[in-house]
Each structure stands twice: as C-alpha cells, then as structure tokens.
N, C-alpha and C positions, 0 to 999 in steps of 0.2 A: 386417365392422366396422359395417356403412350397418344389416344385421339387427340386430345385439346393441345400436347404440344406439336401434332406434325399440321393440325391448322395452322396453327399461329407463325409453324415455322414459313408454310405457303404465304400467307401473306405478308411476313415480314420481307418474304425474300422478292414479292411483287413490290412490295415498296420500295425495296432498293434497285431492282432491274429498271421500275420505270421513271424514275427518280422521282421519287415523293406523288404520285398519280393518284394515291388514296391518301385519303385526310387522316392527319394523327389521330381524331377523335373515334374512326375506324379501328386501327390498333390499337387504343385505349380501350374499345371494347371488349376488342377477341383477348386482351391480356386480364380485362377482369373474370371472363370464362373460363380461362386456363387457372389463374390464383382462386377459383370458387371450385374448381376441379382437386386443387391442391387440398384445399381446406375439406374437402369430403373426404380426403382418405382418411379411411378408420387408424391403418397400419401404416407404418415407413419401415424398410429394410435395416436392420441392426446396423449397417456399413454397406454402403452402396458405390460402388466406387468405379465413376466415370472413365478415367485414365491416371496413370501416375500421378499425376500432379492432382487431380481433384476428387475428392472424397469428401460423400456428407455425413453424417450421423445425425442428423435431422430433421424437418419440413423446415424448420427456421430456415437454416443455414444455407439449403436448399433456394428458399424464397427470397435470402439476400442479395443470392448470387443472379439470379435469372433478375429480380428488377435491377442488381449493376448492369448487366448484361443490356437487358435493354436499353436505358439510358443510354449505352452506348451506340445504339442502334440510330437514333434520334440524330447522331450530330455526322458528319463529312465523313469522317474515318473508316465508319463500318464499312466491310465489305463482305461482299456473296460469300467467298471462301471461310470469317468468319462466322458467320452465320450457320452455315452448311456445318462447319467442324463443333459449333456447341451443341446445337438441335441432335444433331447426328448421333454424337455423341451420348448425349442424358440418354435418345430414345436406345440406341444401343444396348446400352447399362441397364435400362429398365425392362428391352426387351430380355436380356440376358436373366437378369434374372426371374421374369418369368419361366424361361427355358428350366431351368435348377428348381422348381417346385413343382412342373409337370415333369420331371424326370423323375419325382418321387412318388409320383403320381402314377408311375407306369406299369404295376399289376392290377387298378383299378378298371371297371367296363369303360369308365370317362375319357379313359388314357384318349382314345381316337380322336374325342370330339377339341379336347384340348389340345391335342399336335393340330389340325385344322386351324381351329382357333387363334393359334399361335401365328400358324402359314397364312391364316388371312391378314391377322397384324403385320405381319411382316412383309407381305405383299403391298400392303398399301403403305407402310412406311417408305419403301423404296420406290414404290411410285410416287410418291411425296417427293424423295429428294429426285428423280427423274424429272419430274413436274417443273421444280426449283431452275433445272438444267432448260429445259422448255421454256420457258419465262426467257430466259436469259437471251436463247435463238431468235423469240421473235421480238424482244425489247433492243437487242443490240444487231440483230441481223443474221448472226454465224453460231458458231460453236466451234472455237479452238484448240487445238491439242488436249487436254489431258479434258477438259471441261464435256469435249464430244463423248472421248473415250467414258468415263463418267455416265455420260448419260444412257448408254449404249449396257454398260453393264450393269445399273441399278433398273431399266427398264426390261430387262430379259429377267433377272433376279426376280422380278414383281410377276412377270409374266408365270413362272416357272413356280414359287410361292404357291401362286393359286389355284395352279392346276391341282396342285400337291394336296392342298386345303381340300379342292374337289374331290381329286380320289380317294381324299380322307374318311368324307362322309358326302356319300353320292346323293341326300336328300339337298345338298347345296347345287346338285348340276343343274335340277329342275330350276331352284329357287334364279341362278346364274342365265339358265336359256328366257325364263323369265323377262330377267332385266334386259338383255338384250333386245328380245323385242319389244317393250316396253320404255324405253328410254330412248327419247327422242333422239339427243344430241351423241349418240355413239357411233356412230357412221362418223361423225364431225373429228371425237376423240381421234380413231381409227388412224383417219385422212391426217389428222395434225400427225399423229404420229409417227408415220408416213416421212410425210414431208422432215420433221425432225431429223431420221435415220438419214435420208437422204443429204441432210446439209449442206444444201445449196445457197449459196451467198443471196440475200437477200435485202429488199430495203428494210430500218427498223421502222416498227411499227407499235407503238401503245396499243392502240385499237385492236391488234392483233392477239398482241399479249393480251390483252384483258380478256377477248374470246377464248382464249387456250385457258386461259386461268378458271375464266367462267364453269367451259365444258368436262375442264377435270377436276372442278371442286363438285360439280354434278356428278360426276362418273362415281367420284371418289365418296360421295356421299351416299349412293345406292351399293357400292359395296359395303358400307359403315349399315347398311339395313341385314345386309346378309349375317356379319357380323353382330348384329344385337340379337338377330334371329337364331343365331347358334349358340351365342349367352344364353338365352331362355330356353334353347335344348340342352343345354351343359345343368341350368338351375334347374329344370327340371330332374332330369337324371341324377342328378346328387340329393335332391330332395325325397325321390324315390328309394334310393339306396337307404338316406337318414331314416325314412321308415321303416325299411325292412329289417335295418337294423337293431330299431327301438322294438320293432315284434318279436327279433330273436333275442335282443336282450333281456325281454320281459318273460319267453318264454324259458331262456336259462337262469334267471332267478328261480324261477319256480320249483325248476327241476333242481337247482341246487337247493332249495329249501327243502324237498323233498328228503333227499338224501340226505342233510342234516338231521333230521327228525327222524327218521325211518333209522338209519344207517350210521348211528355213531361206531358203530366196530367197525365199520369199512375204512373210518378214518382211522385208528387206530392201527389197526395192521397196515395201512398204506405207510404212516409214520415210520413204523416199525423196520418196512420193507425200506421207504427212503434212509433210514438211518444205518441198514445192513449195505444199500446198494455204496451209499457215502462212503464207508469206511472198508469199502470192498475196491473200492474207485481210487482213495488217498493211497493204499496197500498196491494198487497197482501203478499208478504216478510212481510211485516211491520206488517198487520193485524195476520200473524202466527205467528213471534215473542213473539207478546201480547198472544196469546192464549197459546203456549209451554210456557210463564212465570207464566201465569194463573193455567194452569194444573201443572206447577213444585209447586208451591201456595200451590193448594190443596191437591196437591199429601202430599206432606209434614205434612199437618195439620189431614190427613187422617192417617198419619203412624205415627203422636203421639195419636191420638186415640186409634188405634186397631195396633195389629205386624202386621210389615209387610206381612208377610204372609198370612195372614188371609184379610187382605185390599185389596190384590193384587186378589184374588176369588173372597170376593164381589164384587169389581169393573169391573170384567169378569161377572157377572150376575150369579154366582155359588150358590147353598146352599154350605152354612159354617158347614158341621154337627158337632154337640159334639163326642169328643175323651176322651179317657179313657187313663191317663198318669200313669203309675203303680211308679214312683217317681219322687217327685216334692219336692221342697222343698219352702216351703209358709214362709215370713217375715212380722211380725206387729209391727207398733209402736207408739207412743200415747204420747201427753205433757204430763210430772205430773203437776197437778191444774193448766188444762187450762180451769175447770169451773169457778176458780174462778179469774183468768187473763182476762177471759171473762166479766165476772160480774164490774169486776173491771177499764174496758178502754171499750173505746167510740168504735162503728161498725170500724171506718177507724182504729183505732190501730192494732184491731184483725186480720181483713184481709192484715193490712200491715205487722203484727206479724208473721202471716203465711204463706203470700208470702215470706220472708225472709228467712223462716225455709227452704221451700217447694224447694226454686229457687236453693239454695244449696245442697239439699237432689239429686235433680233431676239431678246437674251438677254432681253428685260424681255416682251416678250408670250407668254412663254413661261408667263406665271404668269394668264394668263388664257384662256378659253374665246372666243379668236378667229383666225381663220386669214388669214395674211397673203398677198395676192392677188398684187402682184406692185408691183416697184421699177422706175420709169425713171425713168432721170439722177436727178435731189433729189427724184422724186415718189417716199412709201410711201404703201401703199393697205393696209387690212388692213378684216375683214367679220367680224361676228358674226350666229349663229341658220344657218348653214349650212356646209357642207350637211348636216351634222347636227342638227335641230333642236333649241333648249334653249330653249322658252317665251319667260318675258320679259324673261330675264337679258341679253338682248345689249345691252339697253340700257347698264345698269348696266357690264357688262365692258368694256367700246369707252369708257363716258366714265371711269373708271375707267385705262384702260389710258391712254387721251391726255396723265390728269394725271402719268400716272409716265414717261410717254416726255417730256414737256415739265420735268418736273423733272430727268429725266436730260440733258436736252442741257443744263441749264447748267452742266455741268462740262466741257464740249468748247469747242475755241478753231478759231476758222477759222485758216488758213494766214495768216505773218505781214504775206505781201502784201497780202491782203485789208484789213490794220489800216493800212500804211501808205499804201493807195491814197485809204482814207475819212481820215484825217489829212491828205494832199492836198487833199482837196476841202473839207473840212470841219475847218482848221486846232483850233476852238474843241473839238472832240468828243476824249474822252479814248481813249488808245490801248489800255488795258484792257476798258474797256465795249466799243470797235467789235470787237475780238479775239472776243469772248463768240458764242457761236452762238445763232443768232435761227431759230426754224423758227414757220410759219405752218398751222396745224389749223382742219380744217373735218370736221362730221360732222352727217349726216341718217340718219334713219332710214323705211323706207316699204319697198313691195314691189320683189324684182327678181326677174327671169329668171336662171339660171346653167346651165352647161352647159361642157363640154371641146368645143375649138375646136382642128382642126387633126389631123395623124397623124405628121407626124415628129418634130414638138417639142411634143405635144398641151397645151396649158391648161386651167385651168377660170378660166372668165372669167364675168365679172357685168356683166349689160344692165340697161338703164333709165331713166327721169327719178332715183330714187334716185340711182344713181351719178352722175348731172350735177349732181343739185343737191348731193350731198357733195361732189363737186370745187369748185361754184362759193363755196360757204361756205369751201374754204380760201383758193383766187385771191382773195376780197374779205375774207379774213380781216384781223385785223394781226398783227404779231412779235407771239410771246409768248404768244400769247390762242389761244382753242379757240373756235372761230366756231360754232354749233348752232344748228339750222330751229327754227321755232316747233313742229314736229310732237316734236320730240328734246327741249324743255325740257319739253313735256307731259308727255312719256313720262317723263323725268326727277324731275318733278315726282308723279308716279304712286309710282314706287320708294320717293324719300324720299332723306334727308342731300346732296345736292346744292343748288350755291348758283350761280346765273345771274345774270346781270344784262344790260340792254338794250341792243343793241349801237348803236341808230337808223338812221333810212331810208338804205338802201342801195340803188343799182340793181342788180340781180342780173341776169343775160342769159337 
C-alpha cells in the first residue's frame, strides 16, 4: 500500500508540475492500482492516525477521503504543497506504524532483515518526495527557498536510509552493485541529481521533466526489486522459524504426554510445593507491608525529632558534624505569669494548658520555611536558614511566622485560676482581659553554630551570642509585642512591608 501510494503520489505531483502533460485517463489508472492495493489488505490498524486532525478507523473511511482528495486534484486549486502534505503524510503514519510492530519484533533472528526493510521503504519514500522536488526544478526552472532546502534534506535522508538498509543485510550490497551496473540510466539519475543540488537557474522544460521523471521512476523501480527480494528473505525466514516451531511444539506435546502418563505424582507434589510456595509468598507480601508501615512509623517520628536532613545521615550511620551558619535567624517566646498559672492549677491543667498552646503553635509553623528547635516548660524556640540553607528568606519567615503565632494565641484563655488569682490582686483588672493569654516574643538574627549533641536522645541544638541575644529580647520583651535587635529590623527593613517601631533604652545583660 506505502509502494502504490508514493507512485501515485509521483505522478500526481508530474501532473501538476507540468500542467496537466499526462492525460487524466493516466491517473485514472495508477489510482485504480493504488484502490485494488487498498482492497488487498487482509488487516487495517485498529486507529491509525495521520495527524491531529485526521484519523481512520477504517479502509472505508480511509478510501472516502483519498477519492475526496483526489477530485481535488483534478480542478485549478490544487497545489504541490498540498499534495506533498497528504501523500507525505498517510505514508508517514503507515510507515510509523510499521516501525511499532518490528519494534515488537526485536528479540526475533528477522529483527535485521526487517530494520533493512523498513530503511529500504523509507529510503525510497523520501526519494519520492525528493523526486516530487526534482519535478518541480526542471518543470519551473529553479527551486526556491524552503522547496530547495526540502529537497536537499529528503535526498540525503534517502541516501543515508539505504546505506543503513545495506549494512543491515550485506546480501543487499551484492544485489545494489548489481543494479548499478546493470542499469542503464543511472549515470543519467546521478548527473540530474547533480545538477538538482547545484540549482542553477534554468529554462523550464517538460521534456526535461519527463526525463528526470522517467529515470527515477527506473531507478526507483530497481530498488522496489531489491525490496520484494528481501520480502521473500523475510517469508522465508519466518517460514522457517514457523517450522521449527511446529517440530518443537510437536515434540513438547509428546514429552508433556509422557509425563502425564508416566508421572502423575510429580504433578501432585509440584501442586503441593506451588500451594506451600503461595502461601509462603502472601505471609511474606504481608510480613513487608508491616514492616514498610513500621519504618514509614518511625521514619516519621524521627523527622519530627531532628530535620530531615540531618535524620536521613544519621540513619545512613554518618557523623552529623557542626556547621557554622553565618545567618540565622533564632525566635523565643514565653507565657507572661506562667509561674504563677502554674502555682495556681493542678499538674493535668498545666500540661493540658500547654498542649493547647503548643498543638496550635506547631500547626501554624508549619506553613513557613522554619524548623522548631525545641520547647521547655512555656519557652518555644524555632530557627530559620538551617540547616538547610534558604538565602535571605529566614528573615521574612521567623517575622512572618511570630505575627501569626502572636495573632493565634489570642484566641487561647489561661486556666480559670489564673483569672481569679489576678482579680485578687488586682480587684480593678477585668476578669475577661486577665483570662486572655499574653506570650512574650523576642528574635535576633546573626551567625550560629549547630550540630546533634548527644547518642541516646541525640539533638540538633544551636550555639551562640545569636541565641542569647534572641532569648534576651524575649525576657526583656513585653506581653503582646515582638521585641527585635537593631540587626533584625535592618534586615527587615532590606525585605520590605514590615512596620517597627522603637522599643527605648533597655539593659540587656
């Protein structure tokens, strides 16, 4: 079918180069060869699909389209370009998927003779549309921009095809030196093509075209012999195979009959063994389930411990060494009077006071790029810029993250003790306001050391003046407020949309 349409597309496309030069009753004929080609095929491809736009699903619909097509061909409209883009096209698609059934092809001995195969088809398809190009040089005189370009890279394509085809199966080089000298007009091809590459302005000439048409539908037809020559090595060698097949198939009945009659306990115990291996199999699927849910478990409870990062070395048996991070930026923050919120409610209040605090503090930094260090009693500590580095975002994240932890605790109430202890002291103070949870924020940013401290309960902990002077900024902070160094409003102030203001002279220790 791939041969009868890259004829028809050769002469359709001499018909339009030399305008109308060969009689419609000419392509009347080569179009009933091509439709008696169609009608031979046993098989059409489940979905075959040319380009976006067109897809068959069956010879019909296939054969509607190519007699629209033609008719089109018949009347003023048509042009080279179309022509080229449908021919081109089908043959593509059909080369294509030949390609996808010798690729399935490819542990078989045939596998060679079929890449060959393929590279001759495809060799001679592109010397078709080359040809089409040629036509046109000596029907109109030239070859213009994209048309030369064109013809320059479907004729090297073809060239390059059939070496390929040759090295594939080198009984074709003999059959190829052959035809060379054996074929008259191939000096002639040679010389046109020659002259083609060349592109030199010429007059047009019909007569010319017809000659070039002539000698490469010759040319092209002694290729089309090498080509049925190597079908009939391909049906041989699969016919071959089909036999040795049917000897070993007839000779493994036998032997399988053998050992049905001879050997029913062998079937037996094989049962017996597949039914022990089965359920030896399902007990181990089942047993590694449990363990990959185990290790996901731990994994998990490991990477709220330590960052990720640093979990994933220990757990490869690595030293974790200390790094020296040149900016960090460290967050502290602290109940006000949770000594005496303490003092004041029973053990289960406090720690259910401060899982409360804690359980929300922890879901809200979860939306920022900082990793929290570690909680005693009402101190959180959390750090940005390690031990992953992220530039100069940790500023932004940590002051960022303070205001949404400081907007989340006022919707928390300390324990009711705590409200009625400061009513005590302080008759005039309303018992709604004291209730309200009051936390105290401090944050510096500057260089620190970090490192995992310890082997049974391992840490990663963070050394420094940084972390003394973020702590001391929250102890000398007040309720309510986010206390920051002059180093952190800089930094701040660098970023953009943040608003500070002076806290005044404080001793700081």
């Amino acid at each position: 079918m791939v041969t009868q349409m890259q004829q028809e597309r050769s002469e359709v496309a001499f018909y339009i180069f030399t305008n109308g030069s060969t009689l419609r009753s000419n392509l009347s004929q080569r179009f009933a060869v091509t439709d008696e080609a169609l009608a031979n095929m046993t098989t059409w491809p489940h979905e075959l699909t040319f380009d976006k736009n067109l897809t068959f699903y069956g010879k019909e619909s296939f054969q509607k389209q190519l007699e629209a097509f033609r008719e089109k061909i018949s009347s003023e409209e048509s042009s080279i370009l179309e022509v080229l883009q449908w021919y081109n096209t089908v043959n593509a698609a059909m080369l294509d998927h030949l390609t996808n059934h010798i690729k399935e092809a490819d542990n078989s001995g045939v596998w060679r003779l079929l890449i060959a195969f393929k590279n001759l088809l495809r060799s001679i398809e592109n010397g078709g549309i080359s040809m089409v190009y040629g036509i046109n040089y000596f029907g109109r005189g030239e070859l213009r921009g994209d048309n030369y370009i064109q013809y320059v890279r479907h004729d090297a394509l073809s060239g390059d095809l059939l070496k390929g085809a040759l090295n594939f199966v080198p009984m074709l080089q003999l059959s190829y030196m052959e035809l060379r000298k054996s074929m008259d007009g191939f000096n002639e091809v040679h010389r046109r093509r020659n002259e083609i590459l060349q592109n030199n302005q010429r007059k047009p000439s019909v007569e010319d075209a017809i000659s070039y048409f002539d000698s490469m539908v010759t040319y092209v037809d002694e290729l089309r012999k090498l080509q049925s020559g190597l079908r009939r090595k391909i049906r041989e060698f699969v016919n071959e195979n089909l036999e040795e097949a049917n000897n070993e198939e007839a000779i493994g009945i036998a032997i399988l009959a053998l050992v049905l009659v001879v050997s029913p306990i062998i079937i037996i115990l094989v049962r017996n063994a597949v039914a022990t291996i089965q359920m030896y199999a399902a007990n181990l699927v089942a047993k590694a389930s449990e363990l990959r849910e185990e290790k996901r478990k731990s994994d998990s409870l490991l990477f709220q411990m330590l960052p990720p990062s640093v979990a994933k070395q220990l757990k490869q048996t690595r030293q974790v060494p200390a790094e020296f991070y040149e900016a960090v930026t460290v967050y502290f923050s602290d109940i006000v009077g949770f000594t005496e919120i303490a003092a004041e409610s029973s053990p289960l209040e406090v720690v259910t006071f401060l899982n409360s605090i804690y359980k929300l503090f922890d879901a809200r930094i979860e939306r920022y790029d900082v990793y929290k260090v570690e909680t005693i009693g009402d101190s959180y500590m959390v750090a940005s810029g390690l031990p992953v580095n992220n530039g100069n975002q940790h500023v932004s994240e940590v002051a960022t993250m303070a205001l949404d932890l400081l907007a989340g605790s006022a919707a928390l109430r300390v324990p009711n003790r705590r409200a009625a202890a400061v009513q005590a002291v302080d008759p005039t103070s309303d018992d709604a306001e004291c209730s309200k949870l009051q936390i105290r924020s401090g944050i510096h940013t500057g260089p620190v050391v970090a490192g995992i401290v310890g082997s049974k309960m391992p840490r990663y902990c963070l050394f420094g003046d940084t972390v003394n002077t973020a702590s001391r900024m929250e102890t000398t902070g007040q309720p309510l407020r986010i206390h920051i160094t002059l180093e952190m409003k800089e930094s701040l102030d660098l970023v953009g949309g943040f608003i500070t203001e002076p806290r005044g002279l404080v001793d700081v220790k």
